[in-house]
C-alpha positions as CSV (number, residue, x, y, z in Angstrom):
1,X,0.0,0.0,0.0
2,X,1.1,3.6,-0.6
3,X,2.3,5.9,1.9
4,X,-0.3,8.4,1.0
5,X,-3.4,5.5,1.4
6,X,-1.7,4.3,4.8
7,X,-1.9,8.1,6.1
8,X,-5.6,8.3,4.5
9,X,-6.5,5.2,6.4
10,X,-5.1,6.7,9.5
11,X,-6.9,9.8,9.0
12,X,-10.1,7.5,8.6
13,X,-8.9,5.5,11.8
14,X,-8.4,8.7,13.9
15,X,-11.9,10.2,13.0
16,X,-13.1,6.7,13.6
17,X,-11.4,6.8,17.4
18,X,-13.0,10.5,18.0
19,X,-16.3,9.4,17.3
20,X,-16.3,6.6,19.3
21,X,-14.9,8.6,22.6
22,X,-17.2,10.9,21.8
23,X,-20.2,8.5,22.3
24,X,-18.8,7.3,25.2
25,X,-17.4,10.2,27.3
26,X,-19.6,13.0,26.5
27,X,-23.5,13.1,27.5
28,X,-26.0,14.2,24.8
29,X,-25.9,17.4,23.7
30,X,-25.6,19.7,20.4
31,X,-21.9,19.4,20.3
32,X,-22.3,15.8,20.3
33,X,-24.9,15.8,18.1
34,X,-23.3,18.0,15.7
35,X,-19.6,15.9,16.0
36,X,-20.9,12.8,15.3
37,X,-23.0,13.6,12.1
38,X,-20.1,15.6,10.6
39,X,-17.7,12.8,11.1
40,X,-20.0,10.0,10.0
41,X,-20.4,12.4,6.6
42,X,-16.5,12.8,6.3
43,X,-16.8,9.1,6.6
44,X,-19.1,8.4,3.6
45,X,-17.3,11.0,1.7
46,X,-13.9,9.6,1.9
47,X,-15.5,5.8,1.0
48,X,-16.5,7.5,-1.6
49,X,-13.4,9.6,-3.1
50,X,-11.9,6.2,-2.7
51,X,-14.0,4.0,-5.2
52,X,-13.5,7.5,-7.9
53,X,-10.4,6.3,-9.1
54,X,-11.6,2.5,-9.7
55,X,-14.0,3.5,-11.8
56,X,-12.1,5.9,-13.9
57,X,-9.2,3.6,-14.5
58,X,-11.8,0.5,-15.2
59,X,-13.7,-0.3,-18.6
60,X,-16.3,-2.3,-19.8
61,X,-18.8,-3.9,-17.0
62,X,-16.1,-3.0,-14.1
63,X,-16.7,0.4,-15.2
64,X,-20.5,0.0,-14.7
65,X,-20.0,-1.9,-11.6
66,X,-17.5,0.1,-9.6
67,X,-20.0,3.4,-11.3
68,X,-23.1,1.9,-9.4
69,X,-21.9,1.3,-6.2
70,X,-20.4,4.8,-6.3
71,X,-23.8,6.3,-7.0
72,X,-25.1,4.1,-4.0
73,X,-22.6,5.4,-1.9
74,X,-23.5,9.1,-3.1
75,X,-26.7,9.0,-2.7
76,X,-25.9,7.7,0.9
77,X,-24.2,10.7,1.7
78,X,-26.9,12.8,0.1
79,X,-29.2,11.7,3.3
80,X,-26.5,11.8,5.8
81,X,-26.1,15.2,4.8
82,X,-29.7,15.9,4.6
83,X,-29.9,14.7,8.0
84,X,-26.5,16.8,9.4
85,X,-28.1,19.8,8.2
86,X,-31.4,19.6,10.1
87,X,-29.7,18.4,13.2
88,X,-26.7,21.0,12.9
89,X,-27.7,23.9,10.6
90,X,-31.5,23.9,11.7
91,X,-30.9,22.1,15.2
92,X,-34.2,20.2,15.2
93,X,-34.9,16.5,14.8
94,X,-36.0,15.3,11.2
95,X,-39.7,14.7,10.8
96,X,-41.6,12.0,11.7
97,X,-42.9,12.1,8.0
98,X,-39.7,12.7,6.1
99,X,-40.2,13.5,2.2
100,X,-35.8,12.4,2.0
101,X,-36.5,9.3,3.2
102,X,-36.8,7.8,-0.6
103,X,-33.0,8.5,-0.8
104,X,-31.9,6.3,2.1
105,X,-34.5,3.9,0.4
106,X,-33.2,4.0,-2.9
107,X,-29.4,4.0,-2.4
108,X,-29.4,-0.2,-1.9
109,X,-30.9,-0.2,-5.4
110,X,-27.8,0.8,-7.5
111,X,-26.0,-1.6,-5.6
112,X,-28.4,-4.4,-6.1
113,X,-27.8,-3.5,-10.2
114,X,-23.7,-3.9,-9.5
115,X,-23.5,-6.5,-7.9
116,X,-26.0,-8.6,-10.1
117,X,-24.0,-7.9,-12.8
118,X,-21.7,-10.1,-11.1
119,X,-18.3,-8.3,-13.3
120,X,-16.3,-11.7,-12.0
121,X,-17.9,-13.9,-14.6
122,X,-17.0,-13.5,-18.0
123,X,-20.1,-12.8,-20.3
124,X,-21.1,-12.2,-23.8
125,X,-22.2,-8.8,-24.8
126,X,-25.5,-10.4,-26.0
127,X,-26.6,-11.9,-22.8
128,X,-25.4,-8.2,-20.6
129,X,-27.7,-6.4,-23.5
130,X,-30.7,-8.7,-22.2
131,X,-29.8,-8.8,-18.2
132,X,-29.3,-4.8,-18.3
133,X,-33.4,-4.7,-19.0
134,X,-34.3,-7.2,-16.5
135,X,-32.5,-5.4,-13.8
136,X,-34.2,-2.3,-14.7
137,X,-37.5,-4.3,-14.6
138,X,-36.2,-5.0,-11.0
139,X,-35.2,-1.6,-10.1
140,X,-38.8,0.0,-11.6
141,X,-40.1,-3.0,-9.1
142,X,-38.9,-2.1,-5.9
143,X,-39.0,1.9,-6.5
144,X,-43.1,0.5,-7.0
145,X,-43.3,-1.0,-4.3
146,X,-41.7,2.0,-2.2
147,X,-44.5,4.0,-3.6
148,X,-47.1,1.5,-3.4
149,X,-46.0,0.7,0.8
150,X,-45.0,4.4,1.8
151,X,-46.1,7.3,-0.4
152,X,-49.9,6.5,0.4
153,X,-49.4,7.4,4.1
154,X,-46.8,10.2,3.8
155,X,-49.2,12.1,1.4
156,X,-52.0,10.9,0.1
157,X,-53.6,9.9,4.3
158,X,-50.3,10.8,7.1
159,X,-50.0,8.8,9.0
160,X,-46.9,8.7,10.8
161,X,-46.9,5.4,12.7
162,X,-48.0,3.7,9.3
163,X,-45.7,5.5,7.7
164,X,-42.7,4.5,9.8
165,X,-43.6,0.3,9.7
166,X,-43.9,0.2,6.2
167,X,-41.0,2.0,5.4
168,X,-39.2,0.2,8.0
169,X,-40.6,-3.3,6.9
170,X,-39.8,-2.3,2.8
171,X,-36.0,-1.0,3.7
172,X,-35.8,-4.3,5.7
173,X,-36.9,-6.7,3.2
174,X,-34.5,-4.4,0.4
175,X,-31.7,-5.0,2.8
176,X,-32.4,-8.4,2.9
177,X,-32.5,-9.2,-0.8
178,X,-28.8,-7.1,-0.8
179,X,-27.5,-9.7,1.5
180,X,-28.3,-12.6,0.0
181,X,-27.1,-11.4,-3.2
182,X,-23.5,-10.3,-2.0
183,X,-23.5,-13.8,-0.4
184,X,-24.7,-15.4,-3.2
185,X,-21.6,-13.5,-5.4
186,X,-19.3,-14.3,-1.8
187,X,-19.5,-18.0,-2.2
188,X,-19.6,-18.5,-6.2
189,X,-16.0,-16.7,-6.5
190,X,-12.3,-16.5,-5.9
191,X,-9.8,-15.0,-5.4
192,X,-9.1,-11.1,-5.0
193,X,-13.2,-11.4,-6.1
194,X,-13.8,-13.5,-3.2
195,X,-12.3,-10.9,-1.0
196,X,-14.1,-8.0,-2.5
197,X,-17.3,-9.3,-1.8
198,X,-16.3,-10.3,1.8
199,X,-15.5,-7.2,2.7
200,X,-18.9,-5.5,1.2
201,X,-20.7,-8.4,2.2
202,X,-19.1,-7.8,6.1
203,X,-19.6,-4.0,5.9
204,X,-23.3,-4.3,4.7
205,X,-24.0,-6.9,7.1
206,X,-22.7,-4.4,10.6
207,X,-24.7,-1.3,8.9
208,X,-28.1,-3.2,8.6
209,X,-27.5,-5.1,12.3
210,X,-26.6,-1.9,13.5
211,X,-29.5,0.4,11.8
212,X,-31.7,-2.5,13.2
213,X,-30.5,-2.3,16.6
214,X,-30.4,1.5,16.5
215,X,-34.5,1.7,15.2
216,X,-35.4,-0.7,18.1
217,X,-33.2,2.1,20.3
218,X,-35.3,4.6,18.6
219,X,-39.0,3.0,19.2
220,X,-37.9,3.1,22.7
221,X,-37.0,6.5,23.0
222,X,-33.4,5.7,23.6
223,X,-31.5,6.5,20.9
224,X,-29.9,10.0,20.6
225,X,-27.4,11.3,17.5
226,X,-23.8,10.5,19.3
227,X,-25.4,7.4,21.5
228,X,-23.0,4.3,21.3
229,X,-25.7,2.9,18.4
230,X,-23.8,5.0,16.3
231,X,-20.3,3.3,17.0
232,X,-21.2,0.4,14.8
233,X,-23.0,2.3,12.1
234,X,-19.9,4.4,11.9
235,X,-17.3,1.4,11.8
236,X,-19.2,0.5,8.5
237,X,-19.0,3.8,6.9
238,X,-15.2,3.9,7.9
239,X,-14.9,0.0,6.2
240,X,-16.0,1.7,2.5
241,X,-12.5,3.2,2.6
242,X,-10.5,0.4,3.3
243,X,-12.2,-1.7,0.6
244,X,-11.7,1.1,-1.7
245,X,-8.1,1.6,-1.1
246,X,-7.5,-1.9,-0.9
247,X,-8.7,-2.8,-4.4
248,X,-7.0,-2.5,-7.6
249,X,-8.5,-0.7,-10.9
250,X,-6.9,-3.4,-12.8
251,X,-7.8,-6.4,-10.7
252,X,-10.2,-8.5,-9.6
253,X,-10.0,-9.9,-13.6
254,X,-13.6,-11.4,-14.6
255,X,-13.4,-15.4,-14.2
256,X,-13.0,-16.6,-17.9
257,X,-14.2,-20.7,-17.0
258,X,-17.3,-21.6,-18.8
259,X,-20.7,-20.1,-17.1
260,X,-23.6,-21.4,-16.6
261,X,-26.5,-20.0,-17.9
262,X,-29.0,-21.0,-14.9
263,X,-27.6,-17.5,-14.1
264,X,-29.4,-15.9,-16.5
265,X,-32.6,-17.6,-16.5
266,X,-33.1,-17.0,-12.7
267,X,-32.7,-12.9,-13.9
268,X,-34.9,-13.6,-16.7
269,X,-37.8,-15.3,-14.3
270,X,-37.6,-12.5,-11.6
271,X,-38.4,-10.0,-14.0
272,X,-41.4,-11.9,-14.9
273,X,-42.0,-12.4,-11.4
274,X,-42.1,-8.9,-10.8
275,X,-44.2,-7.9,-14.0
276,X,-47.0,-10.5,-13.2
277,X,-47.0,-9.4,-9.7
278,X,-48.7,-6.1,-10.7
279,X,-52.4,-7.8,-10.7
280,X,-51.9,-9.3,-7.7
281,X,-51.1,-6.1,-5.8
282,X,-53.9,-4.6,-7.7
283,X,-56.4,-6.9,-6.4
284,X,-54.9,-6.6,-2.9
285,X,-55.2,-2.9,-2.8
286,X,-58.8,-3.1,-4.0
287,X,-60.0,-5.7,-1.3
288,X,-58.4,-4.3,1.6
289,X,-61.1,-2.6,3.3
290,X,-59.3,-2.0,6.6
291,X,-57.8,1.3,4.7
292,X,-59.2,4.2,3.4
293,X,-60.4,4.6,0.0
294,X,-58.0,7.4,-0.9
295,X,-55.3,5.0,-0.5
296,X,-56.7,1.8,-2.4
297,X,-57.9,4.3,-5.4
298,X,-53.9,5.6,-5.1
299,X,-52.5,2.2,-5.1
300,X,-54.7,1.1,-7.5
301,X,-53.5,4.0,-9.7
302,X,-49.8,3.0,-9.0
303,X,-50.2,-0.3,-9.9
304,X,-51.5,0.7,-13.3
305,X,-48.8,3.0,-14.2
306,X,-46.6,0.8,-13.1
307,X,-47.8,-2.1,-14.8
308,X,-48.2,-0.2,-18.4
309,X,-44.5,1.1,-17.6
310,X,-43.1,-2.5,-16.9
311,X,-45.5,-4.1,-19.6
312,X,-43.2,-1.7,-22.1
313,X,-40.1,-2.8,-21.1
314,X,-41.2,-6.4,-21.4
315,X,-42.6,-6.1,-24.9
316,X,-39.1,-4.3,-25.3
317,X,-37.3,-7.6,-24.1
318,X,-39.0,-9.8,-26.3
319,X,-38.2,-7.6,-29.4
320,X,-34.1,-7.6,-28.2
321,X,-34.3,-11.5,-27.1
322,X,-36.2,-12.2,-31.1
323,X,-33.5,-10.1,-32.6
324,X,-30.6,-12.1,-31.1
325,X,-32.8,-15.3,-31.8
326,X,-32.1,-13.8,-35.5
327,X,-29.0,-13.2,-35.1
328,X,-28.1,-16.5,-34.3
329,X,-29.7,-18.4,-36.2
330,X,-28.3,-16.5,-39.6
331,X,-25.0,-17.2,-37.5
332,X,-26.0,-21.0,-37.3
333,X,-26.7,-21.2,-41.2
334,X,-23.3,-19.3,-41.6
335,X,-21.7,-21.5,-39.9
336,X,-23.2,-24.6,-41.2
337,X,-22.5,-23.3,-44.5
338,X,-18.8,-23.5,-43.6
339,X,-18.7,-26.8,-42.5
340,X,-20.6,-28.0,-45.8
341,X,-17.1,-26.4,-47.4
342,X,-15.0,-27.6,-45.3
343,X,-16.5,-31.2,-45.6
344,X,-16.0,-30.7,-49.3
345,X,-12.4,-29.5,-48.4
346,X,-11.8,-33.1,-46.4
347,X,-13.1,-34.8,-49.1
348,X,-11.1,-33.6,-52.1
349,X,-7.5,-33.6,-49.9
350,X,-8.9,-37.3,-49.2
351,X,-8.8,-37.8,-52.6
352,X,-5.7,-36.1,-53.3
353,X,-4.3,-38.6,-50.7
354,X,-5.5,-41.9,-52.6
355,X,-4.2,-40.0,-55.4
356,X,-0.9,-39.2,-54.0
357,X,-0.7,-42.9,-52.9
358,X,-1.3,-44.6,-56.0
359,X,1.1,-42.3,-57.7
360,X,3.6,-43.0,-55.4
361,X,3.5,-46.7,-55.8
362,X,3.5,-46.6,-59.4
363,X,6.5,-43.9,-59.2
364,X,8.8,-46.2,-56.7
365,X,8.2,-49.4,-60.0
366,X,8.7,-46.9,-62.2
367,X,12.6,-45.8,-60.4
368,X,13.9,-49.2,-61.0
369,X,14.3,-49.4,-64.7
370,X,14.8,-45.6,-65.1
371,X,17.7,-45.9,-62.8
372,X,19.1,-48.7,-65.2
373,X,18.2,-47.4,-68.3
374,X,20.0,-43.8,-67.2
375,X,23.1,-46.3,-66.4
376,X,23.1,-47.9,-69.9
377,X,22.6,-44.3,-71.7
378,X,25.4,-43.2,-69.7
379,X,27.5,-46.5,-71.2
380,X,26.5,-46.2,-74.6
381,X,27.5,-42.3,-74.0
382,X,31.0,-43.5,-73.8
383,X,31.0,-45.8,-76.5
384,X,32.5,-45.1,-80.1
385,X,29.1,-43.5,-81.5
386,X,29.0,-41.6,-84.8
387,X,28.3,-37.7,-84.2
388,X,24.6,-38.5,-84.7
389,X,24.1,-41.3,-82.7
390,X,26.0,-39.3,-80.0
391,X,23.6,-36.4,-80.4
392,X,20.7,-39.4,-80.4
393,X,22.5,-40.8,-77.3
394,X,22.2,-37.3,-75.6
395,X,18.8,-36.8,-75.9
396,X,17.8,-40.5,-74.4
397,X,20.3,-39.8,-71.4
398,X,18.7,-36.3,-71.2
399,X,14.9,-37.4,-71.1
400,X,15.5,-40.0,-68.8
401,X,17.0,-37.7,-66.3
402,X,14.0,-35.8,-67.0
403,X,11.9,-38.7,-66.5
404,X,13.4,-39.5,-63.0
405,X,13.2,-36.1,-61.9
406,X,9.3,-36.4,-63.1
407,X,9.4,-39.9,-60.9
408,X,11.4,-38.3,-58.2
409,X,8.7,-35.0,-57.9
410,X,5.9,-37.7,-58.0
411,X,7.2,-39.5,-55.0
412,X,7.9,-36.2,-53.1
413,X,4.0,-35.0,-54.0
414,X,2.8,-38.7,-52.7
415,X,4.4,-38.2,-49.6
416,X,2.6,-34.9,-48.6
417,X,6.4,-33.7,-47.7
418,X,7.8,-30.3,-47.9
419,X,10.0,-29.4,-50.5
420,X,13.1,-27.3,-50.2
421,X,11.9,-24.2,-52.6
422,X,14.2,-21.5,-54.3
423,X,13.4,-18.6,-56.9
424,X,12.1,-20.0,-60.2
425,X,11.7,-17.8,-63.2
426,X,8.1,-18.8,-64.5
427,X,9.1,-17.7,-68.1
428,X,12.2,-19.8,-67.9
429,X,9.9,-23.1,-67.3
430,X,7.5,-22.1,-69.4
431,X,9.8,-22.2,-72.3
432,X,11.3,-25.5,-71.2
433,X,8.0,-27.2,-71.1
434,X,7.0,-26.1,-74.6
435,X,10.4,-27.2,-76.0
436,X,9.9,-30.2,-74.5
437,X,6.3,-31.0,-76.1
438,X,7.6,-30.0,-79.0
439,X,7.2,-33.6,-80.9
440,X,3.6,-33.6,-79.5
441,X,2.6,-30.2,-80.3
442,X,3.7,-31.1,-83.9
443,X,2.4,-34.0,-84.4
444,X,-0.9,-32.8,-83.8
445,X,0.2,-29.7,-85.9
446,X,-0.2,-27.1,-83.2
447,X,1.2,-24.0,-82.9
448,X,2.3,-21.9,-79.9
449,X,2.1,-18.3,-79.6
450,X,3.9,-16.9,-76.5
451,X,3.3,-13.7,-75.1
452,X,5.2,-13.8,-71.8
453,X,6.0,-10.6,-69.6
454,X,9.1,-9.5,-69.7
455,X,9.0,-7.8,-66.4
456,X,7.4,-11.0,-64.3
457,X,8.5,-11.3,-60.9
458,X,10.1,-14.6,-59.8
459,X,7.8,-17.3,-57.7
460,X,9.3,-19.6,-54.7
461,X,8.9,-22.9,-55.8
462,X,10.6,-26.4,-56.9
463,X,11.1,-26.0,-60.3
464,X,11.1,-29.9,-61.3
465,X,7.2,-29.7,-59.3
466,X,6.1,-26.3,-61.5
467,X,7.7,-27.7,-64.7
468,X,5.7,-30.7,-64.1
469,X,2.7,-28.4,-63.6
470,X,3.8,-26.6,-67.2
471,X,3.9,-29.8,-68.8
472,X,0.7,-31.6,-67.6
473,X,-1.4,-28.9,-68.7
474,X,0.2,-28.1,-72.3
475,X,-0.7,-32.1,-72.9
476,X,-4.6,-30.9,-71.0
477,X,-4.7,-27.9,-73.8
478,X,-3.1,-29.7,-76.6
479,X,-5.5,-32.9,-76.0
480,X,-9.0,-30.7,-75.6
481,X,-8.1,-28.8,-78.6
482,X,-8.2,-32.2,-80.6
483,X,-8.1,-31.2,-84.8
484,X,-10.8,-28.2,-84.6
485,X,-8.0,-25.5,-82.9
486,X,-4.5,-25.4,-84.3
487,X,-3.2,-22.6,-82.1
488,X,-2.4,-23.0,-78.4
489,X,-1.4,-19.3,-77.0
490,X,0.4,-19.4,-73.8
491,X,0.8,-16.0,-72.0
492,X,2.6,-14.6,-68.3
493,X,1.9,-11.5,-66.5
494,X,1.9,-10.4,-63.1
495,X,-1.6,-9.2,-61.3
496,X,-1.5,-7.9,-58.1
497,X,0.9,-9.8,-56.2
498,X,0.9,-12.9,-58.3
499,X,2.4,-14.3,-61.0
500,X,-0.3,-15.8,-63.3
501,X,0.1,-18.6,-66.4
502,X,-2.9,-18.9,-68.5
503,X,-2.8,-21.5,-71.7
504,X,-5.9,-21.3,-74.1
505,X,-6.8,-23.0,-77.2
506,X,-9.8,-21.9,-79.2
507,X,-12.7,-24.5,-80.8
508,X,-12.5,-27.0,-78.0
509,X,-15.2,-29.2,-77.7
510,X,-17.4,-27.8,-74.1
511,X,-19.6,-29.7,-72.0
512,X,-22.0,-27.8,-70.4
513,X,-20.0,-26.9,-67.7
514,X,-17.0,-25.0,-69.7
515,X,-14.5,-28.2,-69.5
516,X,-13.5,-29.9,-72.5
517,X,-14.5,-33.7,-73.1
518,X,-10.7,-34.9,-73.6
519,X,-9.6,-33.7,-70.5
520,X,-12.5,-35.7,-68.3
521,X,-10.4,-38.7,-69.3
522,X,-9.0,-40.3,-66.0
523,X,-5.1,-39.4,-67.4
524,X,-6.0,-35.7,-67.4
525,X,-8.2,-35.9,-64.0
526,X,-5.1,-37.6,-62.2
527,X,-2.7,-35.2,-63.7
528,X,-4.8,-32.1,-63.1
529,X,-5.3,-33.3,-59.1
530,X,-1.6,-34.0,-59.0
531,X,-1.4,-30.3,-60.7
532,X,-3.6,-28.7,-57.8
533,X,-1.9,-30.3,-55.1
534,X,1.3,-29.1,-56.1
535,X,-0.2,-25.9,-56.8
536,X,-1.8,-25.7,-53.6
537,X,1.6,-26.5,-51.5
538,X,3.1,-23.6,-53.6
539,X,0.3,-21.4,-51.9
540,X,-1.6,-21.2,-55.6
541,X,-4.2,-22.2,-57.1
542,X,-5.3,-23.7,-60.9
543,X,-8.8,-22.2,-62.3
544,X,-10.6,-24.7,-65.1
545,X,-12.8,-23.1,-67.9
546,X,-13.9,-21.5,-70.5
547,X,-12.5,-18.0,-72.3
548,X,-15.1,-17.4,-74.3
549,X,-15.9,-18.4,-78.1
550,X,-15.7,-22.1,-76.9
551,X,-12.0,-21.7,-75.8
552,X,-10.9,-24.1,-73.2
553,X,-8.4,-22.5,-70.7
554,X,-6.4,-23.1,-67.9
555,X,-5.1,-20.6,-65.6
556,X,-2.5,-20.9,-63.1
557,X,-1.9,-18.3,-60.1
558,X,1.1,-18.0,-58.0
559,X,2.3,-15.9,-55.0
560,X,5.3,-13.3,-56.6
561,X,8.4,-13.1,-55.0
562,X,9.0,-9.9,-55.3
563,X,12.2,-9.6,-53.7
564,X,14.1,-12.6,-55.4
565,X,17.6,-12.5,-56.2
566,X,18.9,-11.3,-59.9
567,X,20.2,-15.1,-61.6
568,X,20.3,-16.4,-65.1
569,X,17.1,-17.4,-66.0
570,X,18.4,-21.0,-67.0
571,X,19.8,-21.5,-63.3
572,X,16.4,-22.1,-61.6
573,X,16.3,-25.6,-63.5
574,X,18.7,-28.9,-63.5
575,X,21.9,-29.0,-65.3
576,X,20.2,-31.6,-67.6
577,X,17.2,-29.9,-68.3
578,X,19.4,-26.5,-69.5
579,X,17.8,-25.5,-73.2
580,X,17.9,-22.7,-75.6
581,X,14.7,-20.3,-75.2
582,X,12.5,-21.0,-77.1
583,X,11.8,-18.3,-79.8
């Protein structure tokens, strides 16, 4: 604790001892009189400066809560110092029929509304939206029942010893339900919470024992302003700043664990309770004959109002509670909607997986004789070949290397493993692929027009994967455009921050959904899934369709690297694979 809160709490402490001296040295007089009610007002109105500072530094509902205990603790003082000045300033007694006795009345209310906020359990904003109506159902309840119990013989029929039991019997019972409720809050937390509540729950507990104890002293004629009544009533004034000082603006912290929402309900049900309890006090006030009429036309009045006024408030429930039913249900459908896709999402990588592990089988039978017919090119390399059976020679030893590295990217794609990645030039492997479909492309006499971007930002990839990807859908375009297109244009640009590859071939034949009928076969499906998933692992993605004038296309988008290192465009691929661009 601070040095300058220890010497406030001794200034408390020392006020505290002077009081209680006071009341049991001195007789009763004006001076004692006037002593004790100026010190039990500093008293209030340093519990109060205290809790200031928690509720500035607070937010959200520890704002609210620290903000309604403050204004029950103001409007405390506001009677205590209604009270000081008729017993100090005017030097009489307060009236029998006092019109400030709502404020003592209504001061417990605020604090009922903190404290059933309960700020140490963690809510949704939804549920505090709803709860904040039915505690002002509650509060519009007991201010009713104040007026109902009390008004009708303080104006409407004085009559002061009817007066003074109801009141007395309606700030009991209000006492009461503030009790049980800081109990209720003492026992279901922990913690610097638990302690909190303790200590309000302690001080509230000595100020109703003693108030009791002191209107017994009063229907008796003993009690005097300064009597010993007023040391216990004073102690729990002087408690309000040691539970302000003590606590921390940034602590208790609300209980995050998982609520239940009995809570709730219970709130929800009193509010009824309290709404549908209107007709019952009307029929009471009608039927009780043992008052006058006056009073049972008044109360019968009050009910009314009160009822039309908490009848408003209900309908206003209902239409908040249906608008979050709304609410939640479009958030329901939302998130069904979401599981659908990701279902759909489950099911495709599924099939990418049986994929990925047929491929891989066939790839690891495939190795074998690669591996030994890249051994006897590499032998027949050496032997004494003419120039063009050398240059023959070449090419076999150079497609089979490009034939393992095919094997070796379909074993790395079966395993669902991650791939060492480096900057690849997308223009680079575009070329590459074309030159090697060459044979294809002219055999089924197609030409290519390239229209690749000069400026085109490298991707970070495996460059044996993406040529794969090149190659698998030239052989897709070249296959859908059968003998009714006889140009294939493949183009490169950059969009955005992606690098994008789109081949298209006019006159293929379109189902109706835009995909050419060649490239349903089950070759093209399995390539094309291979395709995605390496796409996909390259943080891409491959878009199937049609370009308009029954052009089938395929279109390939890639995240740019757009701080990649300046190399040769031929480095991003294999020694083996290293070609002349292709014009």
């Amino acid at each position: 604790m601070q040095k300058r809160s220890k010497m406030w709490l001794a200034a408390v402490l020392a006020a505290l001892g002077g009081l209680m001296l006071s009341a049991l040295l001195l007789p009763q007089s004006f001076r004692l009189a006037a002593v004790t009610d100026i010190i039990q007002a500093l008293l209030l109105l340093s519990g109060l400066i205290s809790f200031l500072p928690l509720a500035l530094r607070s937010q959200g509902r520890m704002r609210l809560f620290w903000s309604l205990l403050i204004l029950g603790l103001l409007l405390w003082l506001s009677y205590q110092l209604l009270w000081t000045y008729f017993e100090v300033v005017l030097r009489r007694r307060l009236p029998d029929i006092f019109a400030g006795d709502v404020v003592l009345f209504l001061n417990i209310v605020p604090m009922m509304a903190a404290i059933a906020l309960r700020p140490h359990v963690a809510r949704d904003e939804n549920a505090a939206r709803l709860e904040r109506i039915d505690f002002t159902l509650l509060f519009v309840w007991w201010l009713y029942l104040y007026v109902l119990l009390v008004i009708p013989w303080q104006y409407v029929v004085p009559n002061v010893a009817a007066y003074e039991r109801n009141l007395n019997n309606a700030y009991s019972a209000e006492k009461a339900a503030f009790l049980l409720g800081l109990a209720a809050c003492w026992i279901g937390s922990q913690g610097a919470w638990r302690k909190l509540y303790f200590n309000l729950f302690a001080m509230s507990f000595t100020y109703s024992a003693s108030s009791a104890v002191a209107n017994w002293a009063i229907a008796r004629n003993e009690y005097y302003s300064g009597s010993f009544y007023d040391i216990p009533l004073a102690c729990s004034t002087a408690w309000l700043t040691w539970i302000g000082l003590r606590s921390n603006p940034e602590e208790p912290q609300a209980d995050a664990r998982e609520v239940s929402t009995s809570y709730g309900v219970w709130v929800a049900r009193c509010g009824m309770i309290a709404a549908f309890s209107m007709p019952l006090f009307a029929a009471w006030a009608i039927s009780d004959s043992a008052i006058p009429a006056r009073i049972r036309l008044f109360r019968l009045v009050a009910t009314l109002l009160a009822a039309l006024v908490m009848g408003v408030m209900v309908f206003r429930r209902q239409y908040r509670l249906e608008r979050e039913l709304v609410h939640m249900l479009s958030d329901s459908r939302e998130s069904f909607e979401k599981l659908k896709r990701l279902q759909a999402q489950i099911l495709q990588s599924e099939k990418l997986a049986s994929i990925g592990q047929l491929v891989g089988g066939a790839a690891h039978e495939l190795n074998n004789p690669i591996t030994a017919m890249l051994g006897y090119s590499d032998l027949l390399l050496n032997a004494k070949l003419t120039p063009r059976q050398q240059t023959l020679a070449a090419k076999i030893g150079r497609d089979i290397r490009r034939t393992k590295s095919l094997v070796a990217s379909l074993i790395s794609f079966a395993r669902q493993g991650p791939t060492p990645k480096s900057p690849v030039d997308l223009n680079t492997l575009v070329r590459t692929a074309i030159k090697l479909a060459q044979p294809q492309l002219e055999s089924l006499n197609i030409s290519v027009q390239c229209e690749l971007d000069k400026e085109l930002p490298k991707v970070l990839g495996d460059a044996n994967q993406l040529l794969q990807v090149c190659q698998q859908l030239l052989g897709n375009c070249s296959r859908a455009a059968g003998d009714s297109s006889k140009t294939l244009l493949v183009r490169t640009q950059g969009e955005h921050e992606s690098c994008v590859l789109s081949m298209t071939t006019a006159g293929a034949k379109l189902e109706s959904t835009g995909q050419a009928t060649a490239s349903d076969s089950m070759e093209d499906a399995e390539g094309l899934s291979a395709c995605q998933g390496i796409v996909q692992e390259h943080g891409g993605r491959i878009v199937r369709g049609h370009a308009g004038d029954e052009a089938f296309s395929l279109r390939v988008e890639l995240p740019a690297l757009l701080s990649s290192p300046l190399r040769e465009p031929d480095a991003t691929l294999p020694a083996p694979w290293r070609v002349r661009p292709f014009a």
